[in-house]
C-alpha positions, 0 to 999 in steps of 0.5 A: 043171711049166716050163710051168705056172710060165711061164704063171703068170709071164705071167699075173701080168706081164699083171696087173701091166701092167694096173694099172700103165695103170689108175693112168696112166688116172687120174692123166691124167683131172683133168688133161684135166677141168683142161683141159676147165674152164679155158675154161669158168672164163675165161668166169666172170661178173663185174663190174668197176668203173673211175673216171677219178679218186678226187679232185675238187673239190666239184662237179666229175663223175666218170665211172665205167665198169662192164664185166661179163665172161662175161655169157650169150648173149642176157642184157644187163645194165642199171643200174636206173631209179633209184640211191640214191648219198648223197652222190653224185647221178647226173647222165647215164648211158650205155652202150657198145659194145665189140668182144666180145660177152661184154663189157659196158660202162655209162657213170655219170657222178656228182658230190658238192655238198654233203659234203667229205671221203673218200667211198664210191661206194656198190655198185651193183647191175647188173640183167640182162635176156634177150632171151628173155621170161621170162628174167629170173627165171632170171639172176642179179643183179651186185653192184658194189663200192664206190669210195672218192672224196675230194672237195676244196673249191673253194677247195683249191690257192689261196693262203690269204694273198695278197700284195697288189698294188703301189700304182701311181699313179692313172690320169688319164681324159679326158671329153669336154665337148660343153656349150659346142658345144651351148649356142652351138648353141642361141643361133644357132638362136634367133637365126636364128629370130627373124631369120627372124620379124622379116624375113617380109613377109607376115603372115597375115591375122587372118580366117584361118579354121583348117581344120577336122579331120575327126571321129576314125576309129572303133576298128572302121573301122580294125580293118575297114580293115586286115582287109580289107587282109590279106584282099586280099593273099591271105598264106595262098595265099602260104604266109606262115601267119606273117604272117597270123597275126601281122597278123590278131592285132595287128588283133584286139588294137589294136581291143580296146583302142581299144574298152575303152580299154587298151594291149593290144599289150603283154599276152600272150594270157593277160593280154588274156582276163585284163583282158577277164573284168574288165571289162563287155564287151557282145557280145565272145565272149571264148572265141573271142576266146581260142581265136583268140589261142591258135592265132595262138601256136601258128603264131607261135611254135611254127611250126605248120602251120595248117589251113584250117580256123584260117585261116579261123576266124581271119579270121571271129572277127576279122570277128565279134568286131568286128562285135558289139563296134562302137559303133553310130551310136545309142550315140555320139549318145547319147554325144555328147548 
């Protein structure tokens, strides 16, 4: 009977020890499952948002900056393409680079022009993007919170009733007078001409005939003469595209306007085809005319490397333009008759 009550004290004893580990057990797991999670919960995904100041004047920026924390490898967050902040408006945007990887960080610059007053920022909603295709309908989207933003008048901080200045005594300006110096100018040099009439010995004598002029040039000898100018220099070989272009366009547009009587030098290119397509101009191709000009702009004042094609196409529309525009020998009798 000892024996058989000291095993059945043993055997409880065991019983006993075993669940006194079993509770231990239990009571230890939800701290190290505690454990487990905590790193997993500092890497929750969130979103923050910072302004650099909450008061500006009207007009003044505000820079915002939004971090998003815990954001999966591989997902990068975006602002969208456009963003309704009435009363705000967006003026530039940008992104930085920081030094974790599980961070974050938009830039927005805002500003407000037209409501005075405490304002709300309004929430703005982040957008993420995967680098994985087809990622995007997975992740979700980031709300940011509103912030509130007082804006001031312009006028704010200045003295509403100035005092005036000190009325000081009025200042005395000296001016110069030169008339006198110029009018006893004046009166020597008539003298002195007058002398120098009534001293000359020799008259000139009455059948003095006046040389006579030659006949004025025609606008298309000139035009010719200064082309054949540009052409001898050799300015493309030269690689002085600027100028030649610049010559060849100034010759083109002082002809035209020798030929139909007008100031052309001073009309843009447009305006030149412009007063063309209102007058009668017998022979003058006005779309090559136009196309000569637009290309001639184009080296001039976008600094355009011509081909070889439009050096020489500038060149023989000139060379054409003015060989079926010139007043032929015919017409001016007909003219002068």
């Amino acid at each position: 009977m000892i024996n058989s009550r000291v095993k059945l004290g043993k055997q409880h004893s065991i019983w006993q020890w075993s669940l006194v580990c079993s509770i231990g057990l239990l009571s230890i797991m939800p701290m190290v499952k505690a454990q487990q999670a905590s790193p997993k919960a500092d890497k929750a995904l969130s979103a923050s948002i910072e302004t650099d100041t909450n008061e500006i004047k009207l007009g003044q920026p505000v820079h915002v900056t939004i971090k998003v924390k815990g954001a999966p490898k591989g997902v990068h967050y975006q602002l969208p393409a456009s963003l309704d902040l009435d009363p705000f408006v967006e003026l530039k945007r940008g992104e930085k680079n920081p030094s974790s990887d599980s961070l974050q960080v938009l830039t927005l610059t805002v500003s407000c022009f037209d409501k005075l007053g405490k304002l709300m920022l309004p929430s703005i909603e982040i957008i993420p993007k995967s680098d994985r295709d087809g990622g995007e309908q997975k992740l979700e989207k980031l709300n940011v919170p509103a912030v509130p933003i007082t804006i001031k008048s312009v006028l704010a901080g200045t003295s509403e009733k100035p005092s005036p200045k000190d009325i000081v005594d009025p200042v005395q300006i000296y001016i110069s007078d030169y008339r006198p110096l110029v009018l006893l100018g004046l009166s020597v040099l008539w003298f002195l001409s007058g002398f120098f009439i009534l001293r000359r010995k020799k008259a000139i004598p009455v059948d003095t005939r006046l040389e006579q002029l030659p006949p004025p040039r025609q606008a298309h000898e000139i035009a010719l003469e200064k082309l054949e100018e540009i052409v001898s220099e050799n300015l493309p070989r030269q690689g002085k595209f600027h100028e030649y272009f610049a010559r060849v366009s100034k010759t083109i547009r002082e002809y035209i306007g020798n030929r139909y009587s007008f100031f052309a030098l001073d009309l843009t290119s447009s305006e030149l085809i412009e007063e063309l397509r209102d007058r009668i101009t017998p022979g003058l191709d006005i779309e090559a005319l136009n196309k000569l000009l637009a290309e001639a702009d184009l080296v001039k004042f976008a600094k355009v490397k011509p081909t070889d094609a439009m050096i020489s196409y500038a060149m023989d529309t000139a060379y054409g333009i003015i060989q079926a525009t010139r007043i032929r020998q015919t017409e001016e009798q007909e003219s002068q008759s």
